[in-house]
N, C-alpha and C positions, 0 to 999 in steps of 0.2 A: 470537762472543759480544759483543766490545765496539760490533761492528756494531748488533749489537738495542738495546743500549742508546744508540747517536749516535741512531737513530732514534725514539725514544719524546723526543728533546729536540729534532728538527727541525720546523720552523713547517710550517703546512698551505703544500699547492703551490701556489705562485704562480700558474699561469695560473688554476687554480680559481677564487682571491683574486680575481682580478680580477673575472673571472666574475660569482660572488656580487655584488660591489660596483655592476656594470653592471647589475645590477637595479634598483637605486635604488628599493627597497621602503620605504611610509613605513607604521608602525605606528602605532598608538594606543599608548595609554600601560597601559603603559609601553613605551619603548620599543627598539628591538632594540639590544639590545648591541655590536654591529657595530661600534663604533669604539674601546675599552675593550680590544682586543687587538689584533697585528699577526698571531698565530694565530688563522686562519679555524674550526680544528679547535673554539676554544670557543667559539665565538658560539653564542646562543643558535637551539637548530633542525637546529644542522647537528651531524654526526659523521661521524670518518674512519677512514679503517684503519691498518693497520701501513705504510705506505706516505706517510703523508699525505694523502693524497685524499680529495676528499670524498665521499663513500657514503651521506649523509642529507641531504636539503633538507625537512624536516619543520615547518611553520606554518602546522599548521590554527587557525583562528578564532582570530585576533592581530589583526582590526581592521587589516589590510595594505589600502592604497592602492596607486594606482598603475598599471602597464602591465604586464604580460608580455609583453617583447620574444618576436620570433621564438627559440623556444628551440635555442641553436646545436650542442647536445651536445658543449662544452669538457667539459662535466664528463662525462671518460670511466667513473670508478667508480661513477658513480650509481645506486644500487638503488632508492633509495625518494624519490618524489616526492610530500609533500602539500603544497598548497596552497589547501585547501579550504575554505569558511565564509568569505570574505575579502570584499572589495568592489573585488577587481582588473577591471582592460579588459584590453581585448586594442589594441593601437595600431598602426595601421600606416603611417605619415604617406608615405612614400615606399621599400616596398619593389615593385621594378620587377618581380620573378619571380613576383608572386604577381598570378593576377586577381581573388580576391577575398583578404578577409582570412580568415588560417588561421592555426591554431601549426602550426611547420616545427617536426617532429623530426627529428635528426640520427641515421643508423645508429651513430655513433662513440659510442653509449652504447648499447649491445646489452644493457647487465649491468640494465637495469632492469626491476624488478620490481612497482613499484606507481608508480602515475601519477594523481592524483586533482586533478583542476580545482572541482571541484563546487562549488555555492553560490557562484556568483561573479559579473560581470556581463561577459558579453564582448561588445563594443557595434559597430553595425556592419556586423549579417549575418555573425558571424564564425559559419566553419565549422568544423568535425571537424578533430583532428590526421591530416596528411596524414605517412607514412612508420610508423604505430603494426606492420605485418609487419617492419620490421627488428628488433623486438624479440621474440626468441628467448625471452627469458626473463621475458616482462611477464607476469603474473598478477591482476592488479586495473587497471582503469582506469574509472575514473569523474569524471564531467561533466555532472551531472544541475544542475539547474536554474540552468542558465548563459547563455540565450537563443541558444542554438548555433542554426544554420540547415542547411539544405542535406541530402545524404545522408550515410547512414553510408557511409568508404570502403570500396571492394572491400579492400583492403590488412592489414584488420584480422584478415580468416580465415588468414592468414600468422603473426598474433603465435601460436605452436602450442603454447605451457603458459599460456594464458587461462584462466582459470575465473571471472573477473567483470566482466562488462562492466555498469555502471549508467549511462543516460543518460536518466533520467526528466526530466519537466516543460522541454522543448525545444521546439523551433520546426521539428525534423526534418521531413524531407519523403520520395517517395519508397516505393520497393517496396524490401524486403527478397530481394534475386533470389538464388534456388537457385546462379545460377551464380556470383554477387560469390564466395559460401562452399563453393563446391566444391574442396576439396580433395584431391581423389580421385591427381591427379598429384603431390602434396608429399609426399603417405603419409604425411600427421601424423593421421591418422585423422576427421578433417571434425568439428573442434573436438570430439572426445572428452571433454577434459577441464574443459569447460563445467560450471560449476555452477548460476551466476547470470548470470540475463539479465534487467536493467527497461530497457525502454523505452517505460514508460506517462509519458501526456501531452505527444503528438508529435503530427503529422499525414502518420506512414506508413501506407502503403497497401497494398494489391493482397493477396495472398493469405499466408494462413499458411506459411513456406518447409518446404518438404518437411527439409530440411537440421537442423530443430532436432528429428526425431524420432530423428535416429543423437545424440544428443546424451544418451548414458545414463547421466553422471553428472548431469545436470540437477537441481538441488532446485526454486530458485526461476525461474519465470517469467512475469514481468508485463509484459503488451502493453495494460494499461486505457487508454483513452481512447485510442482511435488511427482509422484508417478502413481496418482487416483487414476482407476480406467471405472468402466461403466456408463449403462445406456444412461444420460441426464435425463432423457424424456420420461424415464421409470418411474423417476423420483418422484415424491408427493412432497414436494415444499409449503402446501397450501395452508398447511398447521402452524407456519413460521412468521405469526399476523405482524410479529413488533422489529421485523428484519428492514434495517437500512442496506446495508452494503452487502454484498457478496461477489466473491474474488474467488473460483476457480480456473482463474490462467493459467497457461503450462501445464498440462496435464495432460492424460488420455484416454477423456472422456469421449464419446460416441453418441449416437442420436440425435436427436434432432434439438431446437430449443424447447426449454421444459416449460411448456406453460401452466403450469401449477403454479409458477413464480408469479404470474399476474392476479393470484387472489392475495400476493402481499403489498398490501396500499399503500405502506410506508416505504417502500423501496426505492432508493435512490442511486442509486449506485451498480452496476452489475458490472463485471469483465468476465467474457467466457472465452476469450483468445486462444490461441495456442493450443486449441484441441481438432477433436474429427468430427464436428457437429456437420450436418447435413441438412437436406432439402432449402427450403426459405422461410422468409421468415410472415409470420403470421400475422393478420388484422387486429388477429385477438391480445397482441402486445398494446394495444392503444388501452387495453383496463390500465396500465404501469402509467396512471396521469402524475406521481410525482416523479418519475426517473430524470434526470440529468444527465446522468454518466453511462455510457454504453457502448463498451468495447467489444466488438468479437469476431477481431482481427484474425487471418490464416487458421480458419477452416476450410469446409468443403461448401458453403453453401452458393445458391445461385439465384438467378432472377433479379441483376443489379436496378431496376426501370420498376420490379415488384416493390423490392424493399425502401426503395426510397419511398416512392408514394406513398408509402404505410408510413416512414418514420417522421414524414413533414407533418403526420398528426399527432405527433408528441409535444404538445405544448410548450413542457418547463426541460427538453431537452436543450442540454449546453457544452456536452462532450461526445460526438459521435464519431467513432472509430471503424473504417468498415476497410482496412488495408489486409492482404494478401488473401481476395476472397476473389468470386463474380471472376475469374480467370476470363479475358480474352472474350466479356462482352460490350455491346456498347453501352457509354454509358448515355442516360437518359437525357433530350433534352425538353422544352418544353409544352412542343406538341405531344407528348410522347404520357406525360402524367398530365393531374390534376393538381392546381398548387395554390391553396386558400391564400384568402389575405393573412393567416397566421402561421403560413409554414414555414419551418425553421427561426422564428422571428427571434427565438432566446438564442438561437445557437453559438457559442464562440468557435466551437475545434471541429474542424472537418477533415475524417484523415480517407482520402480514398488513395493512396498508394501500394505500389509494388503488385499491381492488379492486372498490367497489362490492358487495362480496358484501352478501347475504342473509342473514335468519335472526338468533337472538339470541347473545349470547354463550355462549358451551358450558358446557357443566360437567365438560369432564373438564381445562380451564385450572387446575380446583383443587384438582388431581393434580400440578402443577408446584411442586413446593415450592421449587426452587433458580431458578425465573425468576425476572429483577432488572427485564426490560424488556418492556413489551407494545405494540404499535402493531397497533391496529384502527382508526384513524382514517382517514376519507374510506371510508365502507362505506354499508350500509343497514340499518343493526341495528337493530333495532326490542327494544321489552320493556325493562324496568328494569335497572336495576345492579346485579347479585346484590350480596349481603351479604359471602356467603365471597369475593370480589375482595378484600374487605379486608383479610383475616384472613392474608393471602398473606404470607410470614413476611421475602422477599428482594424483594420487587415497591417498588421505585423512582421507576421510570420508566410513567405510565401515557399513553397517549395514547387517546382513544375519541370526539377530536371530528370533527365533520362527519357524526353520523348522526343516527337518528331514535329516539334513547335517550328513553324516559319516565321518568315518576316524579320522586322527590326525592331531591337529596342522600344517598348514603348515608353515612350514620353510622360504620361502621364505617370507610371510610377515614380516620377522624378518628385513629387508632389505627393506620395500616399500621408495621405494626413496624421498618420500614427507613426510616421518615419520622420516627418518634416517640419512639422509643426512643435510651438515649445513646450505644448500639453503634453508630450511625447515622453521631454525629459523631467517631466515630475509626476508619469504615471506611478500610482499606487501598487505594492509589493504583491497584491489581490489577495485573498482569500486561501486558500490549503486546499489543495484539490483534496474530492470525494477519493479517490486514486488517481496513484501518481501517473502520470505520462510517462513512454517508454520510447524516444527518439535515436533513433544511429547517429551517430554522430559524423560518419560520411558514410554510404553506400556500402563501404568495402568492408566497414567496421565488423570485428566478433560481438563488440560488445554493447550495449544501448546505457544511452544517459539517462536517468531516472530525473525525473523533473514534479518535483512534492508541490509546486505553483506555477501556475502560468505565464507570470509576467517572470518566472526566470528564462524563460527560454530566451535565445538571442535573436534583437530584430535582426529579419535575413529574408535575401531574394537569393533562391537557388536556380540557375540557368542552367547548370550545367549538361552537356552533352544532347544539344540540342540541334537545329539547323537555321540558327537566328543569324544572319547579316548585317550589313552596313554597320555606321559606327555605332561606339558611344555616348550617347548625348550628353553635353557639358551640363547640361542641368542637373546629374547625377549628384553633382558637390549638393543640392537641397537636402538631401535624405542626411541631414546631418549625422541624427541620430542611429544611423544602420551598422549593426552589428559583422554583418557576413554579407558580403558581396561575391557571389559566385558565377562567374559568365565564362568558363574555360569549356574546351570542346565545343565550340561554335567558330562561327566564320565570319566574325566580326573582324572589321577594317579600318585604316584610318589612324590617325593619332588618340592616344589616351588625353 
């Protein structure tokens, strides 16, 4: 008894003390507490246990300067490691054991549990923590936009209660090989207990590892922007029951779409953009009754008048992305499908741009009462601006330039209620998209604007380079709240 109590009055342990202090971390202001006690236990960041020890190194986004020495694992209680959102290096001025620069983990901290580098700058060609399988009990490690280099090590299929690895926005290199993560000799089960995997915006390679379909707690997995080739249709995703998201964008994959994805029920989310996927797309996609989000932007595929009629049977669809596909067909109108009383009814985002299609705008678009966003720009739409576009009660975002629109001004957008109206200027910041939206920012752009919510995008009517007439309508001044007004390259008249 009087033991418990010496202990709740004894200073944090000395070698720790030291430890900490060998970091020689420099904050913004305000700045760390670290000197204001001789107990390490209260500084700010850190906490300890019954024991003294430290068990927290916790200072995400403090404005920390500085170096992260080779981390020596003195601190044996350590569970949780953030140091994320910082502007630390990595420095190695003269360590003789290492040939390139790396963080050295020590096994003499097995008890950690969370390990987070991210948002940092490690400068250098510094690579991946070498020794992360000595840790039995790590669960989270991430290191995502840190300018890390090189491969992921083999050593990591070792750490065996992982369930999040993030290492987005890198400089990785390198195949992902079946045999780095084979486990089959540990008997930890070949990362079972994997939930999250990002490793989008790297420049890994070679093929999709057979290894992440025993992976069947999996929710999320993002491999965008990377240089994976392979048939997707090969894949046998049908094991991955507890998958929400999957992001293979940017890529160059082949085949067709993988319908093995439709025995995962929980899926909400897909982007398969920016690959060579082929043929159309299948009835059999209507198993995916929770998907929402469904990009798969500039491929090869065709049958624009097939795919819609399939996708107006998607329920709890509310992000549909179908730009730089269906090259230079027409698109449907609605003699042409079949269109229940519940097609498209959840939809907000419709992007059919950069397609070159055919044909006028539809009229069963105004049937979509809950669309906020349309992109038909870079097409070949011929015939005027219908009226009911305007009347469209949630439509925001309009894009329709780069085609062969006639007529005038329509009037009626003078009045689009999500533009005009004062409900407009206290809409809600919305929700985090499932994945983010990837807009140009003007046609000619290198680069696209990444949009993490929807109500970020700017309210906008895009005309441009059209073959629109006569004036301007003064009623224009309604649309109070409009972000981007673009009417240039047309043959409009008259006074502003």
């Amino acid at each position: 008894f009087l033991s418990r109590f010496a202990s709740l009055d004894q200073a944090c342990n000395q070698i720790d003390q030291e430890t900490l202090l060998s970091l020689n971390f420099n904050a913004s202001n305000p700045p760390l507490n670290w000197s204001f006690s001789t107990d390490c236990c209260l500084w700010e960041g850190i906490k300890c246990d019954s024991e003294a020890q430290v068990t927290h190194l916790w200072l995400p986004d403090r404005g920390l300067r500085g170096s992260i020495y080779p981390f020596t694992g003195k601190l044996t209680h350590l569970c949780h490691l953030n140091l994320s959102h910082n502007h630390l290096s990595f420095l190695s001025p003269s360590v003789p054991f290492l040939s390139s620069p790396a963080i050295s983990l020590n096994k003499s901290s097995c008890s950690l549990r969370i390990l987070d580098f991210s948002h940092n700058y490690f400068r250098g060609h510094c690579q991946l923590p070498s020794g992360l399988g000595n840790f039995s009990k790590l669960q989270t490690f991430r290191a995502g936009f840190s300018y890390l280099s090189g491969s992921i090590p083999g050593d990591v299929s070792a750490a065996a209660s992982l369930e999040d690895i993030s290492l987005p926005v890198n400089q990785l290199s390198g195949a992902i090989s079946n045999g780095v993560v084979n486990l089959t000799s540990l008997n930890i089960g070949k990362l079972a207990n994997l939930k999250s995997l990002k490793l989008h915006t790297n420049s890994l390679s070679g093929f999709l590892p057979q290894f992440l379909m025993n992976c069947t707690n999996l929710i999320t997995l993002n491999l965008r922007i990377n240089n994976f080739r392979g048939d997707l249709s090969a894949y046998n995703f049908s094991t991955l029951h507890n998958l929400h998201t999957i992001d293979l964008g940017n890529n160059n994959f082949t085949g067709s779409f993988p319908l093995t994805l439709t025995s995962c029920m929980f899926l909400t989310a897909i982007r398969l953009s920016g690959n060579k996927i082929e043929e159309q797309i299948s009835p059999t996609i209507l198993a995916l009754v929770s998907v929402s989000y469904l990009s798969i932007n500039n491929n090869n595929l065709s049958n624009i008048t097939g795919a819609i009629g399939i996708l107006m049977g998607c329920k709890n669809l509310r992000m549909l992305l179908l730009c730089k596909i269906f090259f230079h067909e027409a698109i449907p109108d609605e003699n042409q499908i079949t269109i229940s009383s519940y097609a498209f009814q959840n939809l907000l985002v419709l992007g059919i741009g950069n397609c070159e299609i055919k044909g006028q705008i539809p009229t069963w678009l105004a049937k979509l009462k809950k669309l906020q966003v349309l992109d038909l720009g870079s097409n070949q739409i011929t015939g005027p601006i219908p009226g009911w576009l305007g009347n469209m009660p949630n439509l925001f975002y309009i894009d329709l330039s780069y085609n062969s629109i006639s007529g005038e001004f329509p009037k009626e957008f003078c009045g689009l209620p999500a533009l005009a109206l004062q409900e407009a200027k206290n809409r809600a910041d919305g929700n985090q998209l499932q994945l983010p939206l990837f807009v140009p920012e003007t046609k000619c752009a290198l680069y696209n604007q990444q949009y993490n919510k929807l109500f970020s995008l700017p309210p906008a009517i895009y005309l441009r380079n059209n073959g629109l007439n006569g004036s301007i309508p003064i009623e224009i001044g309604n649309v109070m709240f409009l972000h981007v007004l673009d009417l240039s390259l047309n043959n409009f008249s008259g006074e502003i």
